[in-house]
N, C-alpha and C positions, 0 to 999 in steps of 0.2 A: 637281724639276728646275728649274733658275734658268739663264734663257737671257735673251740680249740681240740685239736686230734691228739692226744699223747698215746703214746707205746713202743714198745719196743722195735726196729727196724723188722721189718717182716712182719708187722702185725695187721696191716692190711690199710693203712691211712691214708697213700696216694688213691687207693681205688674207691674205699667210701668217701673221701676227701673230692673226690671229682664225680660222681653220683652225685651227691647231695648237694653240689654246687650247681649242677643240671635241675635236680629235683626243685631246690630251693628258690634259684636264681639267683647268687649270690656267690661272689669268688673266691677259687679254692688256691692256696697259696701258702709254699711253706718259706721257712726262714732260708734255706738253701737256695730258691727262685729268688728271694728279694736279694741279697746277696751279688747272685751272679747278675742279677737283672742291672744293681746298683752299679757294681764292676766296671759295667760296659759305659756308663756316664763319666762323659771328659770332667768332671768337678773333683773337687778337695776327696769329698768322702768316697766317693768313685774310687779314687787313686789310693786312699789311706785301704780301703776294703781288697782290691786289688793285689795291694803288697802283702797284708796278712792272709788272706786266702792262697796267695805262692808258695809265703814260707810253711805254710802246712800249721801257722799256727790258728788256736782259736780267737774270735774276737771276745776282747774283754767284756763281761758284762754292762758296763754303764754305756759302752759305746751300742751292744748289741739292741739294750732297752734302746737308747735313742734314736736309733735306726728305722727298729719296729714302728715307734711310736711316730716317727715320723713317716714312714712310709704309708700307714693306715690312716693317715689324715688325709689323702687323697679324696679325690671327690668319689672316684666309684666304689669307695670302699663305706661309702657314707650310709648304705643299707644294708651292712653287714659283711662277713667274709666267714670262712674257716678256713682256720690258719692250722700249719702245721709244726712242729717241732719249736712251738715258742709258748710259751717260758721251759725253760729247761732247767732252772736253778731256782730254790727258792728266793733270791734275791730278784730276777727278774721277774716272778712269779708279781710280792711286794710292791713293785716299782710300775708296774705293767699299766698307764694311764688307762687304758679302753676298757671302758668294762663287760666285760666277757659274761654273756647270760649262760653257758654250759662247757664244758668239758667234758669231753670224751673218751675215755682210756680203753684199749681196745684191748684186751689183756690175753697172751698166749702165751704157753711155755717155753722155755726158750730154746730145748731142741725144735717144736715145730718151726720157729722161727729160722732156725739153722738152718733145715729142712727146705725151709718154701724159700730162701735167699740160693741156698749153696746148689740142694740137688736137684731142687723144682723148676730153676731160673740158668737157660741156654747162655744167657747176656747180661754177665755179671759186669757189676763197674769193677772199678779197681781197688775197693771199699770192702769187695763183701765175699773176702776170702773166709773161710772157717776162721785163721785166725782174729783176722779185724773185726769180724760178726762179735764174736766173742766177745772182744774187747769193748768194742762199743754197746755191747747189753751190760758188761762191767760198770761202766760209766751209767747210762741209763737207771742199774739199781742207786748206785750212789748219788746219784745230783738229783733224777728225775721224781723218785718213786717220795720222796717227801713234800715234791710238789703236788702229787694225788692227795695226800693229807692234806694239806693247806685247802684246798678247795674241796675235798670233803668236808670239812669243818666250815666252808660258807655256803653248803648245802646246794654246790654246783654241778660234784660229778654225779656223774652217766658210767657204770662201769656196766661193758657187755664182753659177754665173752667170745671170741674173735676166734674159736676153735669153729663155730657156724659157718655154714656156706654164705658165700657173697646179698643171694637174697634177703637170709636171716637175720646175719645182722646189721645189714641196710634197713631191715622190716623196724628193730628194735631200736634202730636210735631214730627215726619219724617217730615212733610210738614214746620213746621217752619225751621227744620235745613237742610231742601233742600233735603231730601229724599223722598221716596214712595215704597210702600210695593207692589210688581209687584209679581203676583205666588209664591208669600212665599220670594222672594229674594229682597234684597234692592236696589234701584237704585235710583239713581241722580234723581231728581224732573225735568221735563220741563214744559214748558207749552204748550197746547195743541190747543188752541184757540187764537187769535191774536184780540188785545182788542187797546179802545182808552180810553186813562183821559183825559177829559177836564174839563181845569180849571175855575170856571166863578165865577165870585166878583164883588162887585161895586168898584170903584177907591183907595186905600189905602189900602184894606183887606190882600196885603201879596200876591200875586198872584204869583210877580218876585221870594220869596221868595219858592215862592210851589214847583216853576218852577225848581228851583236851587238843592232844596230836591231830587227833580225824576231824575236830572241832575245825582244829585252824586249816586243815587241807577244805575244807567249805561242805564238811558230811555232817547231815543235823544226824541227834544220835538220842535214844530213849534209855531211860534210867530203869531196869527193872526191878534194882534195890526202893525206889523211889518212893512207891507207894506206902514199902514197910517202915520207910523211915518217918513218912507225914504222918502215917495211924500213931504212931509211936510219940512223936511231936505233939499231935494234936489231943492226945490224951495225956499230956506232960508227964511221960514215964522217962526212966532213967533208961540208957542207949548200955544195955550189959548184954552178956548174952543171954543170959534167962525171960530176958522181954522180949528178944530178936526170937529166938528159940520158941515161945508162944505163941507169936501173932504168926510164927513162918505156917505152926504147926496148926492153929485157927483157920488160916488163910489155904492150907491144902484139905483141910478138913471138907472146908468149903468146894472148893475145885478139883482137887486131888491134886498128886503131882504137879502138875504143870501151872500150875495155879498164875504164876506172877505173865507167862507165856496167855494166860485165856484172860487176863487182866489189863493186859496192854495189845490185844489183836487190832481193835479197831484205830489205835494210836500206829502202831504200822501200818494200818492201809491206808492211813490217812497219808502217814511221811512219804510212803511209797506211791502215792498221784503226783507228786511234783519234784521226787527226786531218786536218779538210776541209781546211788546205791548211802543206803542209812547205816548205823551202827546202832548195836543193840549192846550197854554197857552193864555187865554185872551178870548175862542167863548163869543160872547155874547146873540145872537139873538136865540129866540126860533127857527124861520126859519135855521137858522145855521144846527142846531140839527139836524133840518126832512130831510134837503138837504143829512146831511155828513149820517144819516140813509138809505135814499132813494142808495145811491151813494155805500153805504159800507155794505150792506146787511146782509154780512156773518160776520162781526165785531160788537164784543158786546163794545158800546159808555158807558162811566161810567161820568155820571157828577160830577164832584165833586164842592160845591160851599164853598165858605168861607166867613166867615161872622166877623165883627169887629162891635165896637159901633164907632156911627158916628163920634164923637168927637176924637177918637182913629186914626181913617181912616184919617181923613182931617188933623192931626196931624202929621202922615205919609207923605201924601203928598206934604205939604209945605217943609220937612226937603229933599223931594228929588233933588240932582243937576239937574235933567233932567226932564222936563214937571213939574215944580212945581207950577205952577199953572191951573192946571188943578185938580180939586174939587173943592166941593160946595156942595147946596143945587140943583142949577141949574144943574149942570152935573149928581149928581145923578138921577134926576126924568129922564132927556132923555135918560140916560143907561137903568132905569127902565120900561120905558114906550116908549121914542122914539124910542132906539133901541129895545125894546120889551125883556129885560134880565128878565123881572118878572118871565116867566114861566119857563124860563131852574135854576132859585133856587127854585122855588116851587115846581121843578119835580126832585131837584138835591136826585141821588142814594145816596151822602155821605154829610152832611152838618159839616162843620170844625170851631167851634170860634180860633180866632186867638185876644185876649184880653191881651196875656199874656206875658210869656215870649216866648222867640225866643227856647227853648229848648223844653216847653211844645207845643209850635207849630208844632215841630215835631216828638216828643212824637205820637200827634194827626194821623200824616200824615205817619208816620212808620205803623201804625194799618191801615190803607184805604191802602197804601202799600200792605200789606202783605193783607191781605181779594181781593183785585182787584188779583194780582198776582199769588196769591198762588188758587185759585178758580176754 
């Protein structure tokens, strides 16, 4: 495993950085160590590193990548490391040969930081007066904090928030990288409780999209739209809402409320024998909710609701080839009110905009991911 610690000085990286290297087995090592370590070697780069760590200057980027990269092709480093304070620019970030399975950002304010360096710490270096602290969080926003993008966008970072005591978030970066600290020994994360998502939006908000997310994290997931769209299909009616609007209203005649919930029960207990947690794409009804609660007792229900501006939603829905006509202002209100969806987003556990892009959308839904999951 190849992991990298970024944050700001003071945010707590030598001490989870050397835990986790205990926990893991795997060595903790930052770019300052390889450095001084190189220093002390009678060789070229020894002597070249030497001179520039005297004059107080930094090393150049291409030389620092070459460094890294050559340092970490050592044999004990062939089963992983966690590295500290490297990449620091996006240019190194780029060029960085090894490929790094997570990143870490340990994220605190930058008075606590001030704080746990200046007034917490008897045995300051010569580095970590108020002003140089400063200075070097200065530096940090500018070079470092768009290195967190770049590996946010190849869906690597781990941000925890470093304001937790040393247990907490040691506890949460195992648990992101699928581990857990069992009697002192590390094991594989499971989960322990068998949980439900359901997805609920008004028409347009990204729903299929949500669906497709949890698809690829390896969650099979049930369609409760589904059944009304095969009746509708298989009687070759037109997809408006006046046909939606009947068969909804046939279909609760039949069942009451909860109708699509008492239609797909035994389709949940099936998914739920062979997997800790499923998604349920489309509930709508408050009644839905109390049914699949009443029904699933010992299963903890996670609403997840998403939300879009209206003009965004109804823009969506025109461009889809299937049920494209189905939005409005009309369809809204009877989702809202007919079918009674008000309450399961007003009571939703996780509320998600989906405004943006298609990256930030699940950006959004990696985070409810991992908090539902990892919990």
């Amino acid at each position: 495993m190849k992991l990298v610690l970024i944050g700001i000085q003071g945010s707590g990286k030598s001490t989870q950085g050397n835990l986790l290297s205990k926990q893991l087995g795997i060595p903790y090592l930052s770019t300052g160590h390889i450095f001084r370590r190189l220093a002390k070697e009678k060789t070229k780069l020894g002597h070249y590193i030497k001179t520039v760590m005297n004059t107080g200057l930094l090393i150049p980027d291409d030389k620092t990548i070459e460094i890294v990269n050559s340092y970490l092709s050592r044999p004990e480093y062939k089963k992983g490391y966690i590295l500290d304070g490297f990449p620091r620019t996006i240019k190194q970030a780029e060029k960085f040969s090894n490929n790094v399975d997570k990143v870490i950002y340990l994220e605190v304010p930058d008075k606590e930081a001030i704080y746990r360096l200046v007034y917490r710490n008897s045995q300051l270096r010569g580095d970590e007066t108020i002003p140089a602290t400063k200075k070097r969080i200065e530096l940090f926003k500018k070079f470092t904090l768009p290195v967190l993008e770049y590996y946010r966008k190849l869906k690597k970072l781990i941000e925890i928030d470093g304001l937790q005591s040393i247990e907490i978030v040691n506890r949460e970066i195992l648990k992101s990288l699928g581990k857990q600290l069992v009697k002192n020994k590390i094991e594989n994360w499971a989960a322990k409780d068998k949980k439900i998502i359901a997805i609920i939006g008004l028409p347009g908000v990204g729903k299929t999209d949500a669906n497709d997310f949890f698809k690829k994290q390896g969650l099979p997931s049930i369609s409760f739209g589904k059944a009304i769209n095969e009746y509708i299909d298989d009687n070759h009616l037109p997809h408006v809402e006046k046909t939606h609007k009947k068969v909804r209203l046939e279909l609760r005649q039949k069942y009451g409320m909860p109708a699509l919930a008492i239609m797909n029960e035994g389709k949940i207990k099936e998914m739920l024998k062979d997997n800790m947690t499923i998604v349920i794409d489309g509930m709508r009804s408050w009644q839905e909710y109390l049914y699949l609660r009443k029904a699933f007792p010992k299963i903890k229900i996670y609403l997840l609701a998403i939300y879009a501006d209206k003009h965004l939603r109804w823009a969506r829905s025109i461009k889809r080839s299937h049920r494209n006509k189905l939005y409005g202002e009309e369809r809204d209100l009877d989702e809202l009110i007919g079918i009674n969806m008000a309450p399961t987003i007003a009571y939703a556990d996780f509320l998600v905009k989906n405004n943006f892009s298609i990256e930030d959308f699940h950006d959004k839904l990696e985070e409810v991911y991992r908090t539902i999951c990892y919990s």
